[in-house]
PDB file with one MODEL, atoms N, CA, C and O in Angstrom:
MODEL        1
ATOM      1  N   UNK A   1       5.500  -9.521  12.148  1.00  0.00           N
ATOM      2  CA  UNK A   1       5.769  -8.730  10.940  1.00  0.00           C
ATOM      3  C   UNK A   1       5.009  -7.409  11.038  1.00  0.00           C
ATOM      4  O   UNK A   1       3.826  -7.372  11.377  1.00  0.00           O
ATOM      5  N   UNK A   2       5.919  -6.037  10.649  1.00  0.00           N
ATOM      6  CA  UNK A   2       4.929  -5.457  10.976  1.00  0.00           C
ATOM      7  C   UNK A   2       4.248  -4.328  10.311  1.00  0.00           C
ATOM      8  O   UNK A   2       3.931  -3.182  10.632  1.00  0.00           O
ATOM      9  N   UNK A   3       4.067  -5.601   8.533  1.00  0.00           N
ATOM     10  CA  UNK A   3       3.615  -5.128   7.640  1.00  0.00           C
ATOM     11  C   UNK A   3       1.896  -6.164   8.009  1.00  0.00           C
ATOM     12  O   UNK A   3       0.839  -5.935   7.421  1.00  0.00           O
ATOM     13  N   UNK A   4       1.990  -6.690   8.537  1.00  0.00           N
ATOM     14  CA  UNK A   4       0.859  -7.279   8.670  1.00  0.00           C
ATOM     15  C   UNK A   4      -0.653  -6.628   8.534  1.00  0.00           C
ATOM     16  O   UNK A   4      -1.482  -7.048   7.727  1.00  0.00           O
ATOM     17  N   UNK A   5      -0.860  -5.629   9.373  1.00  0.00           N
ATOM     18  CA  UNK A   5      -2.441  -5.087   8.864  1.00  0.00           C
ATOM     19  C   UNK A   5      -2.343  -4.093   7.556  1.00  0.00           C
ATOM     20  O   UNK A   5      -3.386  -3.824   6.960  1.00  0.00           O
ATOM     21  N   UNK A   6      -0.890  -3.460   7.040  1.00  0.00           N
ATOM     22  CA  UNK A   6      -0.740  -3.072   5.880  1.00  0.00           C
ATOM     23  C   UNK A   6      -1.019  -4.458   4.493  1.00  0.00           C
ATOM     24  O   UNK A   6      -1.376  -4.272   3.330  1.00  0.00           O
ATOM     25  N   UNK A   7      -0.767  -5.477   5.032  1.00  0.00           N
ATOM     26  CA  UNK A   7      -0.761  -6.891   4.005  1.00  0.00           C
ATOM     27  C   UNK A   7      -2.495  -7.341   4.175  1.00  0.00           C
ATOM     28  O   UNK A   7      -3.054  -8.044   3.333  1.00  0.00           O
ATOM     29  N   UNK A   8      -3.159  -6.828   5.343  1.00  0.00           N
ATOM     30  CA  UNK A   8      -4.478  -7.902   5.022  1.00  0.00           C
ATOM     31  C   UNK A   8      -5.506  -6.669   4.459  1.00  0.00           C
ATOM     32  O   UNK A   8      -6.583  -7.022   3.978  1.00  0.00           O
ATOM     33  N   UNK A   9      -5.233  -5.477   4.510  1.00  0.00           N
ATOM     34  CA  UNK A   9      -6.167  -4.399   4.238  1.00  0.00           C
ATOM     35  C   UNK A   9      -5.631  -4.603   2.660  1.00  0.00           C
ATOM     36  O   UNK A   9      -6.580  -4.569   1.877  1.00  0.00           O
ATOM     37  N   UNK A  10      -4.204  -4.826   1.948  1.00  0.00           N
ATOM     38  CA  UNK A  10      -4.237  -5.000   0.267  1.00  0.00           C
ATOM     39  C   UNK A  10      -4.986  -6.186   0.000  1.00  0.00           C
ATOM     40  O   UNK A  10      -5.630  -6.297  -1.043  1.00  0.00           O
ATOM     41  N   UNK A  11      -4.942  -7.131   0.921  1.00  0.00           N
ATOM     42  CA  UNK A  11      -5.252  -8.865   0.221  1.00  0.00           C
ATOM     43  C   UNK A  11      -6.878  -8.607   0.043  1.00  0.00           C
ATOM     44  O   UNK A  11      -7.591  -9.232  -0.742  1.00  0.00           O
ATOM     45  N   UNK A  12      -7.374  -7.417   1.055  1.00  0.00           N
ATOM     46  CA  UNK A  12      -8.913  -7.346   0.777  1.00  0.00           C
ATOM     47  C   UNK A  12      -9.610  -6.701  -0.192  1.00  0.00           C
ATOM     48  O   UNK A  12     -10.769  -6.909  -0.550  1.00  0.00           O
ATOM     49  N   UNK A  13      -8.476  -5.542  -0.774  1.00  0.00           N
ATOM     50  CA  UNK A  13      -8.517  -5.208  -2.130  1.00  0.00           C
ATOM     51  C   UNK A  13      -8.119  -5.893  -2.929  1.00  0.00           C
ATOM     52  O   UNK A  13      -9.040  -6.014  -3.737  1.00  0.00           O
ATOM     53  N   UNK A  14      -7.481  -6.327  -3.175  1.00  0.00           N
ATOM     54  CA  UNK A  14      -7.131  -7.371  -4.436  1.00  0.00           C
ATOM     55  C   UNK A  14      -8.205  -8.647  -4.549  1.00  0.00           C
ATOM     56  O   UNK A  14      -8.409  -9.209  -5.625  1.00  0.00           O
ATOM     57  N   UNK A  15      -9.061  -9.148  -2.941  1.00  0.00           N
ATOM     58  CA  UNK A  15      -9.802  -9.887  -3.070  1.00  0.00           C
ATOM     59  C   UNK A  15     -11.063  -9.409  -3.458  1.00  0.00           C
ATOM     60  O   UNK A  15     -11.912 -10.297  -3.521  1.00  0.00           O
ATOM     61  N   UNK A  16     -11.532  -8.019  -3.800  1.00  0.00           N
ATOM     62  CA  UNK A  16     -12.839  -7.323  -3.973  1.00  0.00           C
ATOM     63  C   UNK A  16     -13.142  -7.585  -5.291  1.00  0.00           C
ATOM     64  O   UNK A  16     -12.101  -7.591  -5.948  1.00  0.00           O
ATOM     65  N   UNK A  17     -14.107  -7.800  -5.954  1.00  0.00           N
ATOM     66  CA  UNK A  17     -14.489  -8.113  -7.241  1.00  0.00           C
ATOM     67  C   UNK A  17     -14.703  -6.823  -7.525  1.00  0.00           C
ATOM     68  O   UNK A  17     -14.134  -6.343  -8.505  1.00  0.00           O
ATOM     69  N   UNK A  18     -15.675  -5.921  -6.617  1.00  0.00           N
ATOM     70  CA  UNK A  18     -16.033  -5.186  -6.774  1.00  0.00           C
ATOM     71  C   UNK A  18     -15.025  -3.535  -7.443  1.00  0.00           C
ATOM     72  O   UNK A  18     -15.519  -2.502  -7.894  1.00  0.00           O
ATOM     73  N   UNK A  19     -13.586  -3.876  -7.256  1.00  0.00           N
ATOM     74  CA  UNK A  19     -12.974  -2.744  -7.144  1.00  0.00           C
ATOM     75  C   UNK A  19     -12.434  -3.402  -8.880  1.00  0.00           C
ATOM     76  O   UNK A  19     -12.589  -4.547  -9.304  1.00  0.00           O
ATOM     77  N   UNK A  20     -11.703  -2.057  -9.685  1.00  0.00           N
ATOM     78  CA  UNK A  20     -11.801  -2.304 -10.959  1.00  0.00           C
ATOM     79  C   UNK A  20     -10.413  -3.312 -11.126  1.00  0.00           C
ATOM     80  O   UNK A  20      -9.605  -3.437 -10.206  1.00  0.00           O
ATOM     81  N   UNK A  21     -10.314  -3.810 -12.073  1.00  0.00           N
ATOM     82  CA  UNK A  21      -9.070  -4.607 -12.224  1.00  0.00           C
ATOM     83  C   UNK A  21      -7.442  -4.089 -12.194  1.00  0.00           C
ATOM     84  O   UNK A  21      -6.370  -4.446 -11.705  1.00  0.00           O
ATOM     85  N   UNK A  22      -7.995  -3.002 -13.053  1.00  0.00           N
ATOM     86  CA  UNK A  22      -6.389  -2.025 -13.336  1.00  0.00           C
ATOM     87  C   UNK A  22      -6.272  -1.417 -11.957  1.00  0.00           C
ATOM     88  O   UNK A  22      -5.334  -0.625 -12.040  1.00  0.00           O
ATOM     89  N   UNK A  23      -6.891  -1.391 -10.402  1.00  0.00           N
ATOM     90  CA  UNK A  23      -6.607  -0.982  -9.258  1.00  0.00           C
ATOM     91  C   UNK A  23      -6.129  -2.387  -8.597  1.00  0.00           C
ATOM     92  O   UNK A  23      -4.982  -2.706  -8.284  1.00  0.00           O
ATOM     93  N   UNK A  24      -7.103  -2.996  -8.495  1.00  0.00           N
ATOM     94  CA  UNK A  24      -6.356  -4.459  -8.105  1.00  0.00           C
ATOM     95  C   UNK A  24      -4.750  -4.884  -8.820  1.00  0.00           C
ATOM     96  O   UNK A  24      -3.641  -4.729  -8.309  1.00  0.00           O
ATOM     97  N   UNK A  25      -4.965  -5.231  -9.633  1.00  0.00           N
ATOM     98  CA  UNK A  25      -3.391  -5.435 -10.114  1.00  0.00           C
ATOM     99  C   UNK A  25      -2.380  -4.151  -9.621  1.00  0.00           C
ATOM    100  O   UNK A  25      -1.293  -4.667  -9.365  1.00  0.00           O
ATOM    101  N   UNK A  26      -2.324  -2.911  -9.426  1.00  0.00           N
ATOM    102  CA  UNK A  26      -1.726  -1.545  -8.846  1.00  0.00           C
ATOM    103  C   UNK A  26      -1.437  -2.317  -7.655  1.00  0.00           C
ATOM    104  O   UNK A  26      -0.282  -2.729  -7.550  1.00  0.00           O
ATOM    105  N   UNK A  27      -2.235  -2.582  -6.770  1.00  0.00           N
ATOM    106  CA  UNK A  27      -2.284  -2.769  -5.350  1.00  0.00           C
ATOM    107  C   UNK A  27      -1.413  -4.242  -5.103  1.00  0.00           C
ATOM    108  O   UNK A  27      -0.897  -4.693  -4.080  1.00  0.00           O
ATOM    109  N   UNK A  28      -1.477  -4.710  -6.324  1.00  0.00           N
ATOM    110  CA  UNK A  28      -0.909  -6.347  -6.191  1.00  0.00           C
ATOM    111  C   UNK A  28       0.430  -6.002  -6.458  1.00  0.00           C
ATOM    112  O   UNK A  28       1.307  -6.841  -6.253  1.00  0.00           O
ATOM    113  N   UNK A  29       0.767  -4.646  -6.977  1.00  0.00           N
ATOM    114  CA  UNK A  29       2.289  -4.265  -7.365  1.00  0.00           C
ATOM    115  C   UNK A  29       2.589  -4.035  -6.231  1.00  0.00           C
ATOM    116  O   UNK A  29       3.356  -4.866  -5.745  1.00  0.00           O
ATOM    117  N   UNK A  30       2.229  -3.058  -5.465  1.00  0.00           N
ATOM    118  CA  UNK A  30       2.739  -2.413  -3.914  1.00  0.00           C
ATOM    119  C   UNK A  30       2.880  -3.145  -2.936  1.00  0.00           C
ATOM    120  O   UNK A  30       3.650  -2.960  -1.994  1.00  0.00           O
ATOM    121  N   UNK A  31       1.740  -4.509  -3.183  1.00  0.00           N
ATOM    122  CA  UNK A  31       2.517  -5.715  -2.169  1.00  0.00           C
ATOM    123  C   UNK A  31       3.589  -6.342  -2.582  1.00  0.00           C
ATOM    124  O   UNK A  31       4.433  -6.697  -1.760  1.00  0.00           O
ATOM    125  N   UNK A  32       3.754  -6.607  -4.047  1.00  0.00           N
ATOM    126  CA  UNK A  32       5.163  -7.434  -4.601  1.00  0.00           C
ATOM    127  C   UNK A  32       5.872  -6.275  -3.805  1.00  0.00           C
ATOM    128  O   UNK A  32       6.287  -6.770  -2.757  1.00  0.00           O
ATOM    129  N   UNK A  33       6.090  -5.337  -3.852  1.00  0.00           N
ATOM    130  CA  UNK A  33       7.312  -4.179  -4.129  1.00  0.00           C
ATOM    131  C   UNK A  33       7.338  -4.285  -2.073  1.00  0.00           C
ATOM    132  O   UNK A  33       8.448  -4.473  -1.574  1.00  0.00           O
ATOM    133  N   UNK A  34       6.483  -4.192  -1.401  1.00  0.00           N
ATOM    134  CA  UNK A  34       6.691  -4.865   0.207  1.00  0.00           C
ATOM    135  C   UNK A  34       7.588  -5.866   0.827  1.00  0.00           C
ATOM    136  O   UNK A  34       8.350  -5.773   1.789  1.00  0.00           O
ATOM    137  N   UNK A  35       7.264  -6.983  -0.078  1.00  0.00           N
ATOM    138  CA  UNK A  35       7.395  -8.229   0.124  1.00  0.00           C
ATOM    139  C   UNK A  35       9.058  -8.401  -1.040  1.00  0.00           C
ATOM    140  O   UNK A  35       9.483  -9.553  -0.956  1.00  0.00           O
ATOM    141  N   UNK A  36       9.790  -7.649  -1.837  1.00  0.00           N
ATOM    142  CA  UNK A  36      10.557  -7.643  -2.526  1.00  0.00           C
ATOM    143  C   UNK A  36      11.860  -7.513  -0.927  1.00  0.00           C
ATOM    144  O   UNK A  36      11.635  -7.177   0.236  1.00  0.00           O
ATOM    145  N   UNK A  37      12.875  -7.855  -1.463  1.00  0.00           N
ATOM    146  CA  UNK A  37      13.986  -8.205  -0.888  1.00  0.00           C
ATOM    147  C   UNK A  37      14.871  -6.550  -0.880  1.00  0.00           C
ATOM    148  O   UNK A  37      15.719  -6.314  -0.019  1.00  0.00           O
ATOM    149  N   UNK A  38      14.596  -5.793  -1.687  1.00  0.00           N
ATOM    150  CA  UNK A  38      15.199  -4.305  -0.878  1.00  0.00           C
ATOM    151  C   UNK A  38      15.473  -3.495   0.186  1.00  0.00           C
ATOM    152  O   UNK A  38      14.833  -3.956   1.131  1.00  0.00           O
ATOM    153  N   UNK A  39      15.739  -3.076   0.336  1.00  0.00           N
ATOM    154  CA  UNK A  39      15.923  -2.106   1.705  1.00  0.00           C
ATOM    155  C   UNK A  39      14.410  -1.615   2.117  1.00  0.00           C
ATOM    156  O   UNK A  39      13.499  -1.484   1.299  1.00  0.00           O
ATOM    157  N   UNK A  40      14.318  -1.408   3.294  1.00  0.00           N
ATOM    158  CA  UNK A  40      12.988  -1.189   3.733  1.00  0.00           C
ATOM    159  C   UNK A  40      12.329   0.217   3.245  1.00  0.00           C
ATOM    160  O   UNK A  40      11.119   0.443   3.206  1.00  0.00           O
ATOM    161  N   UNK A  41      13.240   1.004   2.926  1.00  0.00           N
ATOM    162  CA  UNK A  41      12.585   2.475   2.734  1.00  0.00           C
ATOM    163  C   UNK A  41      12.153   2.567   1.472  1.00  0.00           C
ATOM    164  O   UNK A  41      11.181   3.168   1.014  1.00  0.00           O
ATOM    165  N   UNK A  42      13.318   1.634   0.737  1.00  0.00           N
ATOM    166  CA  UNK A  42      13.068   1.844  -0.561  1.00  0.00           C
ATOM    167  C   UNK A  42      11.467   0.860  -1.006  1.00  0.00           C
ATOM    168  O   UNK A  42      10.711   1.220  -1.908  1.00  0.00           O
ATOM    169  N   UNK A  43      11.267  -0.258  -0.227  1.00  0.00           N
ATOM    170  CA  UNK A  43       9.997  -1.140  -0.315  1.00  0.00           C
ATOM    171  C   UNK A  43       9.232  -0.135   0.048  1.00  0.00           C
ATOM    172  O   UNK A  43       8.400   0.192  -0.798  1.00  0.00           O
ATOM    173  N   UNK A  44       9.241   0.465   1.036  1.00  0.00           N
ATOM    174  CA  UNK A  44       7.970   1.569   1.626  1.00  0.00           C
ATOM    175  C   UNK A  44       7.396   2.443   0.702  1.00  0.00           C
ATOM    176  O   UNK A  44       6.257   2.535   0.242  1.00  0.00           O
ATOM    177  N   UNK A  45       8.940   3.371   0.446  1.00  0.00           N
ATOM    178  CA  UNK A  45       8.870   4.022  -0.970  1.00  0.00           C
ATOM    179  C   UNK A  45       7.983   4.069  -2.401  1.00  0.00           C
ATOM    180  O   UNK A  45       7.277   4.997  -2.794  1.00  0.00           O
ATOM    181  N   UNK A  46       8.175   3.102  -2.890  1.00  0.00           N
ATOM    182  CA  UNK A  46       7.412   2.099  -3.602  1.00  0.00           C
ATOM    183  C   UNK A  46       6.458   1.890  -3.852  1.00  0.00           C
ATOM    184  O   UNK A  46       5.886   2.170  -4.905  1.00  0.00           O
ATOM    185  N   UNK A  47       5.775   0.969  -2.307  1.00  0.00           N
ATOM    186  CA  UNK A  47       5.062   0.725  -2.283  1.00  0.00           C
ATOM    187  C   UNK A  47       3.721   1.981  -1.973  1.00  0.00           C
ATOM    188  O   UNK A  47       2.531   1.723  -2.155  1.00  0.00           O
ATOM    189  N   UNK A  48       4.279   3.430  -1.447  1.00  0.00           N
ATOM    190  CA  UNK A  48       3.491   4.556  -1.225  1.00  0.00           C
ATOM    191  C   UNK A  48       3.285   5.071  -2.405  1.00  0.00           C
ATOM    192  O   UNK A  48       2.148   5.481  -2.641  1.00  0.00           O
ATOM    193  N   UNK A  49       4.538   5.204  -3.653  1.00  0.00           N
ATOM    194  CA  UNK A  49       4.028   5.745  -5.022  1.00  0.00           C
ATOM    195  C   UNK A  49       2.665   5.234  -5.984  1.00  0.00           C
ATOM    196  O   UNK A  49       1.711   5.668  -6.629  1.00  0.00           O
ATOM    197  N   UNK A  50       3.488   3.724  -5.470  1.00  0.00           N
ATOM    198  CA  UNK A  50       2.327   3.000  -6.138  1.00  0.00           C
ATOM    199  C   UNK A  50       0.458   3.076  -5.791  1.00  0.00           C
ATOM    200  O   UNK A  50      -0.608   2.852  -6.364  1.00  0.00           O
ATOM    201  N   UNK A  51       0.919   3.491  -4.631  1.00  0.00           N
ATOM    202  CA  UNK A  51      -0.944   3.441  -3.751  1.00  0.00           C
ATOM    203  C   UNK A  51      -1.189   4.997  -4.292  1.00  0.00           C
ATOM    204  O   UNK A  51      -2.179   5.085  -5.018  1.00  0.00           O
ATOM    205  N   UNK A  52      -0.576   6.047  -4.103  1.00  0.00           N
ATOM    206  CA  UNK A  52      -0.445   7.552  -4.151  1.00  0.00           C
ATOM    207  C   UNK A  52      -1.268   7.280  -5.860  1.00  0.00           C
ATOM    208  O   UNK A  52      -2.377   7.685  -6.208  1.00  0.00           O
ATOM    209  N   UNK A  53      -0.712   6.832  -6.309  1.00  0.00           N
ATOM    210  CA  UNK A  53      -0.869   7.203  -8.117  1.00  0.00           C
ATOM    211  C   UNK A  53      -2.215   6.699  -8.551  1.00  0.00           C
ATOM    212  O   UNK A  53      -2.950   7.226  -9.385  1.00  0.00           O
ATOM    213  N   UNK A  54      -2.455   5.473  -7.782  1.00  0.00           N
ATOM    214  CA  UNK A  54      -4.041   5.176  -7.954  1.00  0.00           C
ATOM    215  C   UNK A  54      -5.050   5.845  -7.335  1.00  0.00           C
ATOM    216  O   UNK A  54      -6.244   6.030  -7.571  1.00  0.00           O
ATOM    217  N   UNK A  55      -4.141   6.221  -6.332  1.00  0.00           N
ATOM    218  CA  UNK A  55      -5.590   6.840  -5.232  1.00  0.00           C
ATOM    219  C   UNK A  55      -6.654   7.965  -6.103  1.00  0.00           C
ATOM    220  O   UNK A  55      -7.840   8.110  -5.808  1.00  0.00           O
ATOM    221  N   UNK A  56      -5.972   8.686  -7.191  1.00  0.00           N
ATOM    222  CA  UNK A  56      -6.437   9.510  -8.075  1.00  0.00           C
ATOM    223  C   UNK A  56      -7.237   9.012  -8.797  1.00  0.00           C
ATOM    224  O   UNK A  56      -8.175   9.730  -9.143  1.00  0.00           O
ATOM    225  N   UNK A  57      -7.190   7.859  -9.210  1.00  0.00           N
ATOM    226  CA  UNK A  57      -8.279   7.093 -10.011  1.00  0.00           C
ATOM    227  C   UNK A  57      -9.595   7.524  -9.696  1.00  0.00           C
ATOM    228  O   UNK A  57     -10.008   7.612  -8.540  1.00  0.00           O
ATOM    229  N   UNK A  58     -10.419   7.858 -10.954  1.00  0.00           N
ATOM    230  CA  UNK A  58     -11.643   8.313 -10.964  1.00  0.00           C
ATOM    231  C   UNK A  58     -12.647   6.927 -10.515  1.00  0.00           C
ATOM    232  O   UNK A  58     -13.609   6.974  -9.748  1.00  0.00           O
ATOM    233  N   UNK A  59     -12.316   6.166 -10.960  1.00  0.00           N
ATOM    234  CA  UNK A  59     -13.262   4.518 -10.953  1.00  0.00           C
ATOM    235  C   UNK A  59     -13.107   3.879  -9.747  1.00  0.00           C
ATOM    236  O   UNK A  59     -13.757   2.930  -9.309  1.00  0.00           O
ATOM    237  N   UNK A  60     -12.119   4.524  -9.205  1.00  0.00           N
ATOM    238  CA  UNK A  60     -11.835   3.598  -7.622  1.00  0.00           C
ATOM    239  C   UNK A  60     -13.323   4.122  -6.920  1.00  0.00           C
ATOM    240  O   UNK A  60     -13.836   5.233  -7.053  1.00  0.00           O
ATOM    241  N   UNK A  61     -13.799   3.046  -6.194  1.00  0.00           N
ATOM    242  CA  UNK A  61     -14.802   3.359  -5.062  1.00  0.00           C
ATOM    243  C   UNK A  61     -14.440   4.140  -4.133  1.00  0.00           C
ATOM    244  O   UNK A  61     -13.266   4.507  -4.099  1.00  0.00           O
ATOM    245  N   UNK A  62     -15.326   4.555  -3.203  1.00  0.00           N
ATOM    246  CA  UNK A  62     -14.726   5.594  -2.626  1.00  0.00           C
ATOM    247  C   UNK A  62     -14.228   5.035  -1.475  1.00  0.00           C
ATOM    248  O   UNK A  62     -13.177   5.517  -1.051  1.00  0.00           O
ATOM    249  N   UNK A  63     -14.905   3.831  -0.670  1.00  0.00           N
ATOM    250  CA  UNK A  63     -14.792   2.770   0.275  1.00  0.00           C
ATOM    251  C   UNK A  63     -12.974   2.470   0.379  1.00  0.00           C
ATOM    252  O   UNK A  63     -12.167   2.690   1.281  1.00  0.00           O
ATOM    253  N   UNK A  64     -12.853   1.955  -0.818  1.00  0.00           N
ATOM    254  CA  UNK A  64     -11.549   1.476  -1.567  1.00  0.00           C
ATOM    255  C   UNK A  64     -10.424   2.746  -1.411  1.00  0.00           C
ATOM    256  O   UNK A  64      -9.467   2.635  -0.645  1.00  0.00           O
ATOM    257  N   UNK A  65     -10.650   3.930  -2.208  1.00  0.00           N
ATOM    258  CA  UNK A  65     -10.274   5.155  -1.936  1.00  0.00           C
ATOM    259  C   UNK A  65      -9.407   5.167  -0.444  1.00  0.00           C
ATOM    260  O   UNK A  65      -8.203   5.214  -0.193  1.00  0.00           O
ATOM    261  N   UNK A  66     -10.998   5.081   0.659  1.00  0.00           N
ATOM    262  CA  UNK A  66     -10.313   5.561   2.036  1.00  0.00           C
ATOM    263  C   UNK A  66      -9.276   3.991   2.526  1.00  0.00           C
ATOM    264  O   UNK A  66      -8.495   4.059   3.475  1.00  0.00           O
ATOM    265  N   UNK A  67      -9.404   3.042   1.935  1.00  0.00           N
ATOM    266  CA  UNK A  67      -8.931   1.879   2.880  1.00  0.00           C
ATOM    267  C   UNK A  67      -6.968   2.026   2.175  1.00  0.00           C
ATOM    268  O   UNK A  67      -5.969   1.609   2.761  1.00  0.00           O
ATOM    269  N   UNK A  68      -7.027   2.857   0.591  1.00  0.00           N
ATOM    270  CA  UNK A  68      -5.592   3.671   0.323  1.00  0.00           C
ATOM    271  C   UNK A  68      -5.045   3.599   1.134  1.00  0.00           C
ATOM    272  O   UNK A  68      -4.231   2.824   1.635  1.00  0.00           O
ATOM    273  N   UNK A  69      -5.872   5.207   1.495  1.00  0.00           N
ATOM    274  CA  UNK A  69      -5.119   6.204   2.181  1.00  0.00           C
ATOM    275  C   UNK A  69      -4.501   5.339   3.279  1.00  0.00           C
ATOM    276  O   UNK A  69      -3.303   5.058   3.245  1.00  0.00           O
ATOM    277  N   UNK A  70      -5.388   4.875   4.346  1.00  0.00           N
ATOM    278  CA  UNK A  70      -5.148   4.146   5.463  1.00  0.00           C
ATOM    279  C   UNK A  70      -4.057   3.259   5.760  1.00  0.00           C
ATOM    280  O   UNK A  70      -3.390   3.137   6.788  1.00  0.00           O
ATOM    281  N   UNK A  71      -4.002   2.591   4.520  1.00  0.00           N
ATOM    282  CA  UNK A  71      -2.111   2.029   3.682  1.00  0.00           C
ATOM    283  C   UNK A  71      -1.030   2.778   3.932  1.00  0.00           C
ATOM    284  O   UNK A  71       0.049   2.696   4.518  1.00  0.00           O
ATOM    285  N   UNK A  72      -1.930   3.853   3.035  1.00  0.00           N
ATOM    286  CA  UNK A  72      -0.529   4.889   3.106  1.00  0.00           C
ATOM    287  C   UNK A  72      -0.115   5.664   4.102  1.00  0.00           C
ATOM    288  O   UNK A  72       1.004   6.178   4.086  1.00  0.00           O
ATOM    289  N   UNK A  73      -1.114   5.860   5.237  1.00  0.00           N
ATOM    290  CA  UNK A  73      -0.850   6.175   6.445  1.00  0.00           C
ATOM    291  C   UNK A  73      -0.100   5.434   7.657  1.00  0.00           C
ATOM    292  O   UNK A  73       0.506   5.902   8.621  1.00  0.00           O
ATOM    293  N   UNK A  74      -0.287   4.475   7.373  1.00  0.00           N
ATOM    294  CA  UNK A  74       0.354   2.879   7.644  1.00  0.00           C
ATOM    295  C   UNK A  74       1.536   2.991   7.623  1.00  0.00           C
ATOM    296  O   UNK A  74       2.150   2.950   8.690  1.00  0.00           O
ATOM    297  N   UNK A  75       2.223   3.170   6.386  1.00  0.00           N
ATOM    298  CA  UNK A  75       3.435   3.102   5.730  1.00  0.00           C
ATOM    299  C   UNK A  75       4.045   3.866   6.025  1.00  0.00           C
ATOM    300  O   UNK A  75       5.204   3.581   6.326  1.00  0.00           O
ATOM    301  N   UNK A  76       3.547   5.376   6.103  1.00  0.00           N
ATOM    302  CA  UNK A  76       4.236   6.317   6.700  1.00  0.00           C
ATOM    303  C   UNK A  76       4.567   5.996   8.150  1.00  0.00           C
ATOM    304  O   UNK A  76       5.716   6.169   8.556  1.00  0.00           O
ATOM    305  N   UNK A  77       3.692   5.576   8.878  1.00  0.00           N
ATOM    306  CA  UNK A  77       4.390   5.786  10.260  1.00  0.00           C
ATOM    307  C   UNK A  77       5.438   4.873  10.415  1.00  0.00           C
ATOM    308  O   UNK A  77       6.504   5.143  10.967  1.00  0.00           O
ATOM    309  N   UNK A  78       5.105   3.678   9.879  1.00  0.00           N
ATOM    310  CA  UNK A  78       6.303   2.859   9.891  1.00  0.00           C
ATOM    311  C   UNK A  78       7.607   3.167   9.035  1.00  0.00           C
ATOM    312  O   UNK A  78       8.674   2.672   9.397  1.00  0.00           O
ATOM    313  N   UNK A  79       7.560   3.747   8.227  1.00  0.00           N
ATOM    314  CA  UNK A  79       8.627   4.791   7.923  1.00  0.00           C
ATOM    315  C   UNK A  79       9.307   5.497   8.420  1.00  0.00           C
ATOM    316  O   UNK A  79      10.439   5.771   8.021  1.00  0.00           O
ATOM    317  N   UNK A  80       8.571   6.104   9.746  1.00  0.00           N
ATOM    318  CA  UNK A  80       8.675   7.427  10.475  1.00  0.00           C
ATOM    319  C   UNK A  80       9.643   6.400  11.787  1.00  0.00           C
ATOM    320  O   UNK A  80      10.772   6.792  12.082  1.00  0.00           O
ATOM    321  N   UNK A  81       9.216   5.455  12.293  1.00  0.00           N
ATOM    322  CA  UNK A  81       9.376   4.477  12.972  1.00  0.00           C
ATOM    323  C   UNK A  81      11.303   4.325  12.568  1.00  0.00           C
ATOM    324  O   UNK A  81      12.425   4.647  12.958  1.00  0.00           O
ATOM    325  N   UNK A  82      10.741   3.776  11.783  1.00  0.00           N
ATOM    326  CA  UNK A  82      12.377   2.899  10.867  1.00  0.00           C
ATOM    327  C   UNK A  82      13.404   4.442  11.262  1.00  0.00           C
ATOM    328  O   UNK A  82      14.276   4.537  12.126  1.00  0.00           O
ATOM    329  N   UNK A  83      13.022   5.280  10.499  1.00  0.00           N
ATOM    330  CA  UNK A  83      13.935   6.620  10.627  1.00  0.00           C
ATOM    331  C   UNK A  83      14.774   6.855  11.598  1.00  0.00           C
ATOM    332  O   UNK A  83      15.996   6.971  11.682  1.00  0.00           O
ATOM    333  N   UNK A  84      13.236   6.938  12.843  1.00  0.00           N
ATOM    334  CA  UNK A  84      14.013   7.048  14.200  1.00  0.00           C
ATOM    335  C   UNK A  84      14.850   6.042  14.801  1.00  0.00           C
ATOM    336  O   UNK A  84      15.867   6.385  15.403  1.00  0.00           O
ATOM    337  N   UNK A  85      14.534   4.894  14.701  1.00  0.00           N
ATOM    338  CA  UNK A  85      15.432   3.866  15.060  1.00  0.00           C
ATOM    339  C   UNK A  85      17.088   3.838  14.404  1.00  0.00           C
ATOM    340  O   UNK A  85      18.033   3.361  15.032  1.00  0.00           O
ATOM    341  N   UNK A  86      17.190   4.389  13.160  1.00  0.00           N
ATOM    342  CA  UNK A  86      18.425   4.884  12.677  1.00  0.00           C
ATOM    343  C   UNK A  86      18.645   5.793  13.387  1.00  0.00           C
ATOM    344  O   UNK A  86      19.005   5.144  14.369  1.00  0.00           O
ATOM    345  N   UNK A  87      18.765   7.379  13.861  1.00  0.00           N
ATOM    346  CA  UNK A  87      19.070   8.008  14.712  1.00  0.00           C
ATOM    347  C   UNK A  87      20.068   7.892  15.851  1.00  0.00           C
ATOM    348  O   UNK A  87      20.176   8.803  16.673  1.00  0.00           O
TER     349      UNK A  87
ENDMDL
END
């Protein structure tokens, strides 16, 4: 699968006590919206708005912050990936 290190870097946010609740539950959306039965771009899609919109969060750690981005960098390439393979 090769959402896999995109799936264990959320499960470690959602498993952090430390990170605030209203980010955890965000992050627990972007994996439903992964793991949802749609088309892949549109799951990607999704799942990047959803990380994008928190990443702004003032209360997010900053730790938390960079392990986002790293998602969302994730997502993109495999995005970028999918694209070309249509081509």
């Amino acid at each position: 699968m090769e959402y896999k290190p995109v799936m264990e870097i959320l499960d470690r946010i959602i498993n952090d006590r430390t990170v605030p609740k209203n980010i955890r539950e965000s992050v627990e959306r972007a994996k439903n919206a992964l793991n949802s039965n749609e088309e892949e771009e549109l799951k990607i899609n999704s799942a990047i708005v959803i990380l994008d919109e928190i990443s702004n969060d003032p209360n997010m750690p900053l730790y938390t912050r960079t392990q986002i981005w790293n998602v969302v960098s994730l997502l993109e390439q495999i995005r970028a990936k999918k694209k070309e393979k249509k081509k």
